[in-house]
Backbone as CSV, one residue per row, in Angstrom:
resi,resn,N_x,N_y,N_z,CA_x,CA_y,CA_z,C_x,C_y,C_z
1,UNK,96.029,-164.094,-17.386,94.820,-163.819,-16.613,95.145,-163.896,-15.127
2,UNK,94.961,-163.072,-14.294,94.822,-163.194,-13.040,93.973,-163.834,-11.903
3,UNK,94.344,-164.814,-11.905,93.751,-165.165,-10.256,93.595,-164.513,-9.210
4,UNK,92.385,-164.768,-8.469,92.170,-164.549,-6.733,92.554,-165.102,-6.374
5,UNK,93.587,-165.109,-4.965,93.967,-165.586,-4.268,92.837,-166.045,-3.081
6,UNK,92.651,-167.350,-3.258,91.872,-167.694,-2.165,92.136,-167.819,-0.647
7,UNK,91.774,-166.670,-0.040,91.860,-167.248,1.635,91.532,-167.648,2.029
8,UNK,91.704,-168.237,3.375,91.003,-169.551,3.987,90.414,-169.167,4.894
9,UNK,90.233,-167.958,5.295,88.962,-167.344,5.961,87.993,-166.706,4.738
10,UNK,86.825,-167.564,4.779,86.072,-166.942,3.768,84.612,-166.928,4.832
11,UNK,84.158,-164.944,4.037,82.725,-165.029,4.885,81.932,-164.466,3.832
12,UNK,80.797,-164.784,3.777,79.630,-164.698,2.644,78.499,-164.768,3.241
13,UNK,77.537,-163.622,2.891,76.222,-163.015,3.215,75.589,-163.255,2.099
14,UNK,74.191,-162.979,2.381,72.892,-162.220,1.220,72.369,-161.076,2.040
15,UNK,72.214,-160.249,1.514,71.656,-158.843,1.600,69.607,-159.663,1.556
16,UNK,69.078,-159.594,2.656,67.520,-159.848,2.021,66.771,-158.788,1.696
17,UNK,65.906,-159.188,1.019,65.501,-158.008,-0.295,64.603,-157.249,0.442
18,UNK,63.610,-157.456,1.407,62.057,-156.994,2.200,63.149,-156.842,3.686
19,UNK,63.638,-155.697,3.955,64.047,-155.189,5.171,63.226,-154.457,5.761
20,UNK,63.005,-154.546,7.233,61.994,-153.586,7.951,62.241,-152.415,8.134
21,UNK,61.498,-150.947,8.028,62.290,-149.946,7.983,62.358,-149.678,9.356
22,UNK,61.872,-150.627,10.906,61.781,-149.943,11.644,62.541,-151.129,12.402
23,UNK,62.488,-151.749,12.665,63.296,-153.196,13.381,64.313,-152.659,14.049
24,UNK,65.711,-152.315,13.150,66.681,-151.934,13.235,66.779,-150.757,14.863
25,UNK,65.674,-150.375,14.978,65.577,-149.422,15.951,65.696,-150.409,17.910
26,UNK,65.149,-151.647,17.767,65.150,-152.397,18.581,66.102,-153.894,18.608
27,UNK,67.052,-153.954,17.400,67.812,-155.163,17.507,68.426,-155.264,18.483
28,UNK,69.033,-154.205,19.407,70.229,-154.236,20.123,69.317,-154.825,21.109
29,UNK,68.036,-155.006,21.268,67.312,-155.260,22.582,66.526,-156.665,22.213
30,UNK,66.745,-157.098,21.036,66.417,-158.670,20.573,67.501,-159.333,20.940
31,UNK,68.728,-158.966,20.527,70.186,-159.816,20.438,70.662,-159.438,21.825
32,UNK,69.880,-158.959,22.739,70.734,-159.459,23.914,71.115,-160.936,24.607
33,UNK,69.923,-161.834,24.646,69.996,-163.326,24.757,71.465,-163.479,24.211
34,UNK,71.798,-163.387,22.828,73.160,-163.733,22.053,74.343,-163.006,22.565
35,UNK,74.162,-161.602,22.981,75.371,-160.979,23.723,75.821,-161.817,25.241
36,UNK,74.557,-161.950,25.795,74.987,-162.941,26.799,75.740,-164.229,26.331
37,UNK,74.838,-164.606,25.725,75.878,-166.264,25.270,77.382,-165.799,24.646
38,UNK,77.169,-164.815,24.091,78.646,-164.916,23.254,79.598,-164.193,24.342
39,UNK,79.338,-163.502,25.398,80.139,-163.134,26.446,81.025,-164.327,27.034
40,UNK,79.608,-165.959,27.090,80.469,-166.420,27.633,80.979,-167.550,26.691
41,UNK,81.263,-167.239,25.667,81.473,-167.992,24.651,82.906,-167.804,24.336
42,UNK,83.223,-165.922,24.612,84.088,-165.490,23.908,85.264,-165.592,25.184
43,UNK,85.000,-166.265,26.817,85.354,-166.444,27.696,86.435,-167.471,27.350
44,UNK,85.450,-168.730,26.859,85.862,-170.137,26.449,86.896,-170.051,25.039
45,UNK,86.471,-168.923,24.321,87.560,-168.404,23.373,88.803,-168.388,23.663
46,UNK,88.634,-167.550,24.534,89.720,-167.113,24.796,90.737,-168.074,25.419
47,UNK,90.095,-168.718,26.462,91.154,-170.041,27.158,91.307,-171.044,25.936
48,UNK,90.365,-171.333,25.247,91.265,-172.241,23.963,92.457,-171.935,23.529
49,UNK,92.007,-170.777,23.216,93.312,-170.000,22.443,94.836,-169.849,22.889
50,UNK,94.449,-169.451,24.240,96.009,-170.361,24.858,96.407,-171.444,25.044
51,UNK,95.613,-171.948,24.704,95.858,-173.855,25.118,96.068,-173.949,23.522
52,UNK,95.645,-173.831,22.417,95.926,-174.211,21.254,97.254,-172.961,20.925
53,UNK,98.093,-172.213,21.901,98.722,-171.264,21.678,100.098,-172.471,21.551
54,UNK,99.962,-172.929,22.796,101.033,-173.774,22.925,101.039,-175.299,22.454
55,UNK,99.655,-175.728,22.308,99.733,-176.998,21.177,100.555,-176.533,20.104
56,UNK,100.008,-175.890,19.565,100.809,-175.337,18.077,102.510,-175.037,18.351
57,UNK,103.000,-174.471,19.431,104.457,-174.267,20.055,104.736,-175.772,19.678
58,UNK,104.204,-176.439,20.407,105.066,-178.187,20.869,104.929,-178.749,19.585
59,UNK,103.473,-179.093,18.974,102.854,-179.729,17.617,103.212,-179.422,16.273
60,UNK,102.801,-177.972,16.518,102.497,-177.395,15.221,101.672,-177.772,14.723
61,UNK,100.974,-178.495,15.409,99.022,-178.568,15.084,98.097,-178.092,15.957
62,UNK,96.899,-177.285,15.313,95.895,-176.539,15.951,94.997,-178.112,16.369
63,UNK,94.831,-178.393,17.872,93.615,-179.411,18.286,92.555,-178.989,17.041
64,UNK,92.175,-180.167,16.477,90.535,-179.751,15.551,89.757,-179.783,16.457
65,UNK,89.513,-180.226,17.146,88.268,-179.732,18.129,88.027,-178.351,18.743
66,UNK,89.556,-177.802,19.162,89.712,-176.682,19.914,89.251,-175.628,18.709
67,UNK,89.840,-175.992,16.990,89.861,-174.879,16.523,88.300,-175.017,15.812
68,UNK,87.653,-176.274,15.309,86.053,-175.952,15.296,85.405,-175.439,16.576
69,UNK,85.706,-175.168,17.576,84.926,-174.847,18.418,85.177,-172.685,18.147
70,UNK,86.657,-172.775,17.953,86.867,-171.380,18.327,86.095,-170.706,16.652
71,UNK,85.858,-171.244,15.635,85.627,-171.487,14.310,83.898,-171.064,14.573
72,UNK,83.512,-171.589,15.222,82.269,-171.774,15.560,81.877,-170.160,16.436
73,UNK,82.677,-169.772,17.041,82.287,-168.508,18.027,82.674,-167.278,17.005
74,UNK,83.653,-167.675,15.829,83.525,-166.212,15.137,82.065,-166.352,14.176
75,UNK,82.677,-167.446,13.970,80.896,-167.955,13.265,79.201,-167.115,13.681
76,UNK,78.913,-167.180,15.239,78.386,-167.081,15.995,78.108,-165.283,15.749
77,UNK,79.474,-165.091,16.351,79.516,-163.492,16.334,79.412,-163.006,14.931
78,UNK,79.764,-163.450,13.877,79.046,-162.774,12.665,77.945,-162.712,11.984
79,UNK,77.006,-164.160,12.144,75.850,-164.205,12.613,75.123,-162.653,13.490
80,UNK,75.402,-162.934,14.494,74.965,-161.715,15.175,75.153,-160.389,15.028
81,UNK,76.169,-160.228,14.889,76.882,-158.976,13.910,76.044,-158.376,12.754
82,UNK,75.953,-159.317,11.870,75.357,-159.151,10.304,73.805,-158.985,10.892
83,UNK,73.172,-159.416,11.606,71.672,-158.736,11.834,72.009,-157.553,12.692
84,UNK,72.604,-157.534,13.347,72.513,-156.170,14.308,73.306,-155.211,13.903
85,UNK,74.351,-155.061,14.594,74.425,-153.313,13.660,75.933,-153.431,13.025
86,UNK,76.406,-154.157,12.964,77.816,-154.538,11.795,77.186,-154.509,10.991
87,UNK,75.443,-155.087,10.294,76.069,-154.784,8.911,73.972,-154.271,8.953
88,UNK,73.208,-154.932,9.778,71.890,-154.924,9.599,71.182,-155.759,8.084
89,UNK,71.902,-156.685,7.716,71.713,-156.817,5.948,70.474,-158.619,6.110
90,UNK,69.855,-158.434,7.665,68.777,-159.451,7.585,67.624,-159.233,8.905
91,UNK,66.446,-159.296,8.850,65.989,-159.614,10.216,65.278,-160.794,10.541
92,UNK,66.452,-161.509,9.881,65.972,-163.125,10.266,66.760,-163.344,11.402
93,UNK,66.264,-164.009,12.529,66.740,-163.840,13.862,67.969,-165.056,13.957
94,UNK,69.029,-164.735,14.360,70.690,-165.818,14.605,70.164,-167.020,15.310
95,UNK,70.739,-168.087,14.643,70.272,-169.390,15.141,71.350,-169.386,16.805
96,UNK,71.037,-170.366,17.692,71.952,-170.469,18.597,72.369,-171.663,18.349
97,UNK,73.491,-171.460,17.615,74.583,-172.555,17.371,75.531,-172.047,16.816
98,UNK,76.536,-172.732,17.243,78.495,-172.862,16.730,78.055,-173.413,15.372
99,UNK,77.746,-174.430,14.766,77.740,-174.873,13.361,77.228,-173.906,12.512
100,UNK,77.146,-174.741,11.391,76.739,-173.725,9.950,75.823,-174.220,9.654
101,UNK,74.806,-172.825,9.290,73.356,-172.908,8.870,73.601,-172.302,8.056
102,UNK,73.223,-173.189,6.468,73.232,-172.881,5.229,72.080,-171.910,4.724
103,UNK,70.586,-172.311,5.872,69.745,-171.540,5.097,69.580,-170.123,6.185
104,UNK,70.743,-169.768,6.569,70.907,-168.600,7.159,71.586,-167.273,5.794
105,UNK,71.422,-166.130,6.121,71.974,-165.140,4.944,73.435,-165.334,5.316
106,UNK,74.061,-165.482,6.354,75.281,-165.247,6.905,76.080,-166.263,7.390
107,UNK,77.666,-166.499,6.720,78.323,-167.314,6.791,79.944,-167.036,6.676
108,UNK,80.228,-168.460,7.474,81.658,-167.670,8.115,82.534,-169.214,7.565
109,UNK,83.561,-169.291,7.003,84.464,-171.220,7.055,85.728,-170.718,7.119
110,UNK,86.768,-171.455,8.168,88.071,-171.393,8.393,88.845,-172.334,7.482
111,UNK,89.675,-172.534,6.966,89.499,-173.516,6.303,90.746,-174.418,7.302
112,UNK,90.261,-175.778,7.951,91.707,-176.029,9.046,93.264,-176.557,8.492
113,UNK,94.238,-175.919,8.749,95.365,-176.078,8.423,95.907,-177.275,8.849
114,UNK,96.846,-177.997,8.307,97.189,-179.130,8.283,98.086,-179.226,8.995
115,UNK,99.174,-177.810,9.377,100.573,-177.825,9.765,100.500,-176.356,10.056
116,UNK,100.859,-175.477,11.157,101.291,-174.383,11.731,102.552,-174.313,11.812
117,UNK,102.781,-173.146,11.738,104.519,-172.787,11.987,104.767,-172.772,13.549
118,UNK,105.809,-172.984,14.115,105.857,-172.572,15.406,106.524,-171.526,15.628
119,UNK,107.331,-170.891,14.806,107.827,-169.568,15.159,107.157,-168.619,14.971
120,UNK,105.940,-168.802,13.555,105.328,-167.699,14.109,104.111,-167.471,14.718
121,UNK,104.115,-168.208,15.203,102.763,-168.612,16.133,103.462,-167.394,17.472
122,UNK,104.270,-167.761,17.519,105.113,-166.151,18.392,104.761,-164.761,18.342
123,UNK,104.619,-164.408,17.068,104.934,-163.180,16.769,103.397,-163.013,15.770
124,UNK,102.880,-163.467,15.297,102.074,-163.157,14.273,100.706,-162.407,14.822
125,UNK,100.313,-163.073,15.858,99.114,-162.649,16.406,98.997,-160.900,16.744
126,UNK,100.681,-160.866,17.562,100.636,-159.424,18.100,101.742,-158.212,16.993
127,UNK,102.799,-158.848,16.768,103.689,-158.168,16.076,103.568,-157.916,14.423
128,UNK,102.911,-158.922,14.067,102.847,-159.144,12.282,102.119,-158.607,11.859
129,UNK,100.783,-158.548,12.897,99.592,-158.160,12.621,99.016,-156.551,13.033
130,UNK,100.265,-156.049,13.454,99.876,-154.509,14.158,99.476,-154.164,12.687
131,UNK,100.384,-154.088,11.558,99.619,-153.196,10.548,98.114,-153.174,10.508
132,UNK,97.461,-154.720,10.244,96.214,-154.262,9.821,95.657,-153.916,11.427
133,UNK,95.683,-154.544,12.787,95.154,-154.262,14.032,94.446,-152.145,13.592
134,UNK,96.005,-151.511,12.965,95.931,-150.455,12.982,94.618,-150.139,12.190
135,UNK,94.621,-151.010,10.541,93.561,-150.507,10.038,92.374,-150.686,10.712
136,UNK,92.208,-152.046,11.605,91.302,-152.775,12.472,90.571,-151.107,12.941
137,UNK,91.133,-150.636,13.794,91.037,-149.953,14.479,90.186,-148.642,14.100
138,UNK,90.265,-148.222,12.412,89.875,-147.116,12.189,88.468,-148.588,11.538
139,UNK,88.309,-149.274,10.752,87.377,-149.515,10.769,86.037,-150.153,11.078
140,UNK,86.572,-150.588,12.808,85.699,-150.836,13.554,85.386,-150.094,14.649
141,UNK,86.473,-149.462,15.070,86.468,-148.375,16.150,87.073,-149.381,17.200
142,UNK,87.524,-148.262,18.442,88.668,-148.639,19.087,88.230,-149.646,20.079
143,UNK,86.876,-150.197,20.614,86.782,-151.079,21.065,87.411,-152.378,20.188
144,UNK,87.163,-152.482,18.987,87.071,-153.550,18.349,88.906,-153.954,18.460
145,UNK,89.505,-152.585,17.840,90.896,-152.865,17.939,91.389,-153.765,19.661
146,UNK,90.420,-153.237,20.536,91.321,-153.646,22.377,90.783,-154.862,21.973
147,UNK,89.746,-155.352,21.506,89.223,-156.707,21.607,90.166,-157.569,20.938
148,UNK,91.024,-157.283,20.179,91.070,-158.103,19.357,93.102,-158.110,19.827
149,UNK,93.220,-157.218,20.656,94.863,-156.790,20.740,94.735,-157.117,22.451
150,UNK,93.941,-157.401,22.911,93.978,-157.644,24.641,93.481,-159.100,24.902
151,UNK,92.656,-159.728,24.404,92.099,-161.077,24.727,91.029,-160.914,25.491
152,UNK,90.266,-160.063,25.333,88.876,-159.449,25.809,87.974,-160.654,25.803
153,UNK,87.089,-160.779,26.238,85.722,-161.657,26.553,84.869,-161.289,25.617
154,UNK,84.736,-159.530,25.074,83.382,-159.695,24.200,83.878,-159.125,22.639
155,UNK,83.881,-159.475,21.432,84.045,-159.383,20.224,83.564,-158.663,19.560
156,UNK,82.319,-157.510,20.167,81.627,-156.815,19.358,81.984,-156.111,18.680
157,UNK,82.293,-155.455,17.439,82.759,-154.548,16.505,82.198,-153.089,15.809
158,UNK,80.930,-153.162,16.770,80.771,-151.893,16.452,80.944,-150.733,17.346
159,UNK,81.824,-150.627,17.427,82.428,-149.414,18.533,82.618,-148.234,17.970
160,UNK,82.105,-147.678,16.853,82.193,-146.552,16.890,83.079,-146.199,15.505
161,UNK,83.332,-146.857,15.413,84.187,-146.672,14.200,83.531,-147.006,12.432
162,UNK,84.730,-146.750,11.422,83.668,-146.519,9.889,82.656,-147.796,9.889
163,UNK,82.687,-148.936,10.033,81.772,-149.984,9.749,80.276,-149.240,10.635
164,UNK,80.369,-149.161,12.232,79.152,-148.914,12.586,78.449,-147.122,11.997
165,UNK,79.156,-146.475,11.651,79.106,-144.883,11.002,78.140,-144.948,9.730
166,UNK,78.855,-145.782,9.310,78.031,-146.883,7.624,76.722,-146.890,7.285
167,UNK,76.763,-147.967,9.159,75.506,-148.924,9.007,74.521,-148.004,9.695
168,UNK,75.008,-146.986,10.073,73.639,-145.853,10.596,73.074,-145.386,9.853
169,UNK,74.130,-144.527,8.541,73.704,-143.776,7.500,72.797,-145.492,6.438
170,UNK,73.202,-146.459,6.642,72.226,-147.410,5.348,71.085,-147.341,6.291
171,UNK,70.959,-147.792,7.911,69.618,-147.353,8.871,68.860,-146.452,7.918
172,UNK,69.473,-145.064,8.419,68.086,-144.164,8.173,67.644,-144.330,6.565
173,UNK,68.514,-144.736,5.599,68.097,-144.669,4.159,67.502,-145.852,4.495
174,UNK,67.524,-146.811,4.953,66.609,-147.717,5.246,64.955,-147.330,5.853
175,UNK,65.080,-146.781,6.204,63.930,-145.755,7.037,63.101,-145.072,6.043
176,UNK,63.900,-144.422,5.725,63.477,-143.172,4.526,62.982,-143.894,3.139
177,UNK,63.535,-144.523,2.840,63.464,-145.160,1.333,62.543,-146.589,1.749
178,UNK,62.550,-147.320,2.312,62.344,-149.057,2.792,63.422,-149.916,1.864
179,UNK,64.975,-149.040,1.480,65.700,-150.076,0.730,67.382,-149.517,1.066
180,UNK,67.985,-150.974,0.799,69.244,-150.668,1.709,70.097,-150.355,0.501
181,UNK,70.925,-149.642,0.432,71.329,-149.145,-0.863,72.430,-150.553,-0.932
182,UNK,72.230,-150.570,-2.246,73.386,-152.135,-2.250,75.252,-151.781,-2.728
183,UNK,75.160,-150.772,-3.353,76.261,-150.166,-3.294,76.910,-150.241,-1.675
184,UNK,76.329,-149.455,-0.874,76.831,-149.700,0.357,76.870,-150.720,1.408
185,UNK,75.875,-151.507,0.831,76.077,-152.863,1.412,77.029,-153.828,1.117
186,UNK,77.582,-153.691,-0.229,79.047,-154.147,-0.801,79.943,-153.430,-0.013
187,UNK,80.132,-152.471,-0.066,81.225,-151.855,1.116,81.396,-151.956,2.265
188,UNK,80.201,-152.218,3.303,80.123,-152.947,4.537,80.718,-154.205,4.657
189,UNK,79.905,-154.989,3.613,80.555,-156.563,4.130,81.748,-156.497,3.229
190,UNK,82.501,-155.452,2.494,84.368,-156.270,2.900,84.894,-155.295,3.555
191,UNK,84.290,-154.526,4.573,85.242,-154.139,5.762,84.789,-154.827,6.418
192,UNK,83.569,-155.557,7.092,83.787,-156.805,8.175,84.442,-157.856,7.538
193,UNK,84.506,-158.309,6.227,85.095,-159.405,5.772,87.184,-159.027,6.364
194,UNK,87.266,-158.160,6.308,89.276,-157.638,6.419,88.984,-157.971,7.819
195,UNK,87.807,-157.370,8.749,87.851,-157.139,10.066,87.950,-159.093,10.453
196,UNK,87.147,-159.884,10.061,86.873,-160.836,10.420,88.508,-161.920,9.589
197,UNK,89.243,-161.408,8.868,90.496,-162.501,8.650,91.492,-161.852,9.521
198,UNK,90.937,-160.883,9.655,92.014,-160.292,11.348,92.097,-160.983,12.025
199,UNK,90.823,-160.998,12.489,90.502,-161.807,13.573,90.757,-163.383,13.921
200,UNK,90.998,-164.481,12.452,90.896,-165.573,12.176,92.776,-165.607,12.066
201,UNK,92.931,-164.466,12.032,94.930,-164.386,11.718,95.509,-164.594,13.501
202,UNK,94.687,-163.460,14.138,95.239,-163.351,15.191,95.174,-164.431,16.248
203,UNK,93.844,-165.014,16.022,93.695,-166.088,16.820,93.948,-167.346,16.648
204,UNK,95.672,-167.122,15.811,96.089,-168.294,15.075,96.074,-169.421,14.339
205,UNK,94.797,-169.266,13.883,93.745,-170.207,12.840,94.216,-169.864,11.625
206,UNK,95.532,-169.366,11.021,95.921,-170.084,9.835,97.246,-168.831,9.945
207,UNK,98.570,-169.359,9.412,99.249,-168.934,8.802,99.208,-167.334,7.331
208,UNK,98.247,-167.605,7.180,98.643,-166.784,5.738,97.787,-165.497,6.102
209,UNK,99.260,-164.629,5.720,98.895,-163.130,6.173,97.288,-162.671,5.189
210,UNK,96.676,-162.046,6.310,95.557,-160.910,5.716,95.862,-160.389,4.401
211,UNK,95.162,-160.750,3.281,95.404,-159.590,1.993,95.081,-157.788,2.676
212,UNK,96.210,-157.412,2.432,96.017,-155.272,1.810,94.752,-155.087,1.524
213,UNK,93.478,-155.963,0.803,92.645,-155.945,-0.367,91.200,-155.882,0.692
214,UNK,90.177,-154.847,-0.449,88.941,-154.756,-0.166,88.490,-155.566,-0.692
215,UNK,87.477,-156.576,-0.802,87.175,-157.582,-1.046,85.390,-157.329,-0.626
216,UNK,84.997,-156.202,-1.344,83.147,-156.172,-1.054,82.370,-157.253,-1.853
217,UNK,81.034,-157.006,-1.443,80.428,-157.373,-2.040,79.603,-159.118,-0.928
218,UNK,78.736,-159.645,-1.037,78.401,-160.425,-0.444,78.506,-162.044,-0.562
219,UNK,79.660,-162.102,-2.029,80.196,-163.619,-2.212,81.906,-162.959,-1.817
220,UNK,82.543,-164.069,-1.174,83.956,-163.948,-0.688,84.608,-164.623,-2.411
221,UNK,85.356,-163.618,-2.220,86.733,-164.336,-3.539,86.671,-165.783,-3.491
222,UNK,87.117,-166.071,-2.247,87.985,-167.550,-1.951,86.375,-168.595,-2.585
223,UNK,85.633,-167.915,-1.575,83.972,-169.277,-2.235,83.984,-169.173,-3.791
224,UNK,84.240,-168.194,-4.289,83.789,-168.174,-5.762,84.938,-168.879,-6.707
225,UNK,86.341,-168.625,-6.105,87.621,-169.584,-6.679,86.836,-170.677,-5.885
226,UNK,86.485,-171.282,-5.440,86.754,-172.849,-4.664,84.799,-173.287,-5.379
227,UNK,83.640,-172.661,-5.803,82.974,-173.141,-6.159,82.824,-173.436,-7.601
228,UNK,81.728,-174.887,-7.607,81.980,-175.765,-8.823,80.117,-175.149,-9.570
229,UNK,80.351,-175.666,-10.605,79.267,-175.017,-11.289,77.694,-175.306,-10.856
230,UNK,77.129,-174.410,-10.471,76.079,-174.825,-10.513,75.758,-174.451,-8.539
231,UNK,76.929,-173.747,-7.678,76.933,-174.269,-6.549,75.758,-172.345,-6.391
232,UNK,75.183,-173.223,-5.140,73.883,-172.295,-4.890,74.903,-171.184,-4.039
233,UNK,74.891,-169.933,-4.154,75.472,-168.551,-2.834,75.567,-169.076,-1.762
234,UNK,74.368,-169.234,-1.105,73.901,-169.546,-0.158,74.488,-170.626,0.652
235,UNK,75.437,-171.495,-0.243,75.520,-172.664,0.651,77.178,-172.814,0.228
236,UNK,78.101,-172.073,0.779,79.369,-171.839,0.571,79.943,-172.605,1.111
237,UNK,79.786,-174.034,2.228,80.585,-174.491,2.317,80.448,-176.273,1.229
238,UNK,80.289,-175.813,0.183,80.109,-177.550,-0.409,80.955,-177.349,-1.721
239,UNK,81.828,-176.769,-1.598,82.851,-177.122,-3.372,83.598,-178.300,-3.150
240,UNK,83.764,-178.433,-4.496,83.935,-180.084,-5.012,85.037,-179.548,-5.988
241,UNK,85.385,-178.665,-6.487,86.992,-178.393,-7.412,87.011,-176.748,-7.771
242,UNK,88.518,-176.691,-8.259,88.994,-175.619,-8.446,88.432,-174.614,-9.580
243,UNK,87.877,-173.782,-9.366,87.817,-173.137,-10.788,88.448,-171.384,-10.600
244,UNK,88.664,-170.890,-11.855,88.916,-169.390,-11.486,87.716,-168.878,-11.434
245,UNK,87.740,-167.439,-11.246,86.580,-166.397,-10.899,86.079,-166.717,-11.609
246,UNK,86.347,-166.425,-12.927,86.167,-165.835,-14.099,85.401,-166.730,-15.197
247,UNK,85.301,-167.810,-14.562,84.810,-168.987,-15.268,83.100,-169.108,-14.753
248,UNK,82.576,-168.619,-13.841,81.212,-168.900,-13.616,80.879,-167.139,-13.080
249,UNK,79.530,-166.813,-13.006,79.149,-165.897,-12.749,78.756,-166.198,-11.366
250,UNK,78.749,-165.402,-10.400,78.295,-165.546,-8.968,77.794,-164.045,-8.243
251,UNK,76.479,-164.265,-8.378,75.623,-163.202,-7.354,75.727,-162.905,-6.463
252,UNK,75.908,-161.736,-5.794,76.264,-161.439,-4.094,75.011,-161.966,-3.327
């Protein structure tokens, strides 16, 4: 029998069932408050990230503070993301906080590493990672790729590319119908899910290369290997032991 390989970037949504067919037309002008904060959020990102560039050189340990904080801003941005136009799959409005809100649809856990490599803390971010950067690139569009290959200030991912193309065409069927087709809402969230262990690779928050793998749907592999029976979707960060997939049923 085959196992999932659990990664330690795991992100997990709910799709909510009563979407507005018209909302979507004004998010970009709700979530500005949050574009501001995360501008300067993704500021403070960024200077961690060199400072935990070279902890990890000398240590080979990521500061836990430095990396819950940086943990907290992808957090943030997928939050925001997932209501606005990465994925549109809530219009329950993003809390303003770095931590985790369980009774939010949208959720992000790093899982923190115990020990970093120092050699490739060198090379991994920019050189290891061009393959997927490349896929990065076609499926967020080319802002997302500079953001993520320059050390940019703002993280947004919908630049134009297949994820935001997606979430226009689920828009208007959203419009047209009042329902988000769920087929395509599985396909959205595991191209932000690849887009978002990019992101958790590059910014040196764990060793272990990005899976090749599409991974849709609105429960992450890794939560469903790492949850124990009985554990609610919704609240992905509380497992207590190992089980395979295949052993419990789990709802997107």
């Amino acid at each position: 029998m085959t196992v999932t390989t659990a990664y330690p970037v795991r992100v997990d949504a709910r799709l909510d069932p009563h979407l507005s067919r018209w909302l979507w037309l004004v998010k970009w002008v709700l979530a500005i408050p949050h574009f501001i904060v995360l501008l300067a959020l993704w500021i403070a990102f960024c200077v961690v990230s060199v400072i935990a560039f070279f902890a990890i050189l000398l240590t080979a340990h990521y500061p836990r503070k430095m990396f819950d904080f940086n943990v907290g801003v992808l957090r943030w941005t997928w939050r925001v993301n997932y209501y606005a136009y990465s994925t549109l799959g809530t219009d329950r409005y993003p809390p303003f906080t770095l931590a985790e809100v369980t009774e939010y649809p949208a959720h992000l856990k790093v899982s923190y590493p115990e020990h970093l490599s120092r050699g490739l803390v060198l090379v991994k971010w920019w050189l290891l990672a061009l393959p997927h950067l490349l896929i990065v690139g076609i499926l967020a569009g080319g802002g997302a790729w500079f953001a993520v290959n320059s050390d940019t200030d703002d993280y947004s991912w919908t630049g134009g590319g297949l994820i935001g193309l997606l979430v226009l065409i689920a828009a208007i069927v959203l419009a047209v119908t009042g329902r988000y087709p769920r087929g395509l809402y599985d396909f959205i969230l595991g191209l932000n899910r690849w887009v978002l262990r990019v992101a958790a690779y590059t910014a040196l928050m764990t060793d272990a290369y990005p899976p090749f793998r599409l991974d849709t749907g609105g429960q992450d592999p890794a939560t469903a290997v790492l949850a124990p029976t009985g554990t609610v979707t919704g609240e992905p960060d509380r497992p207590t032991r190992l089980t395979r997939p295949s052993d419990h049923a789990f709802p997107s």
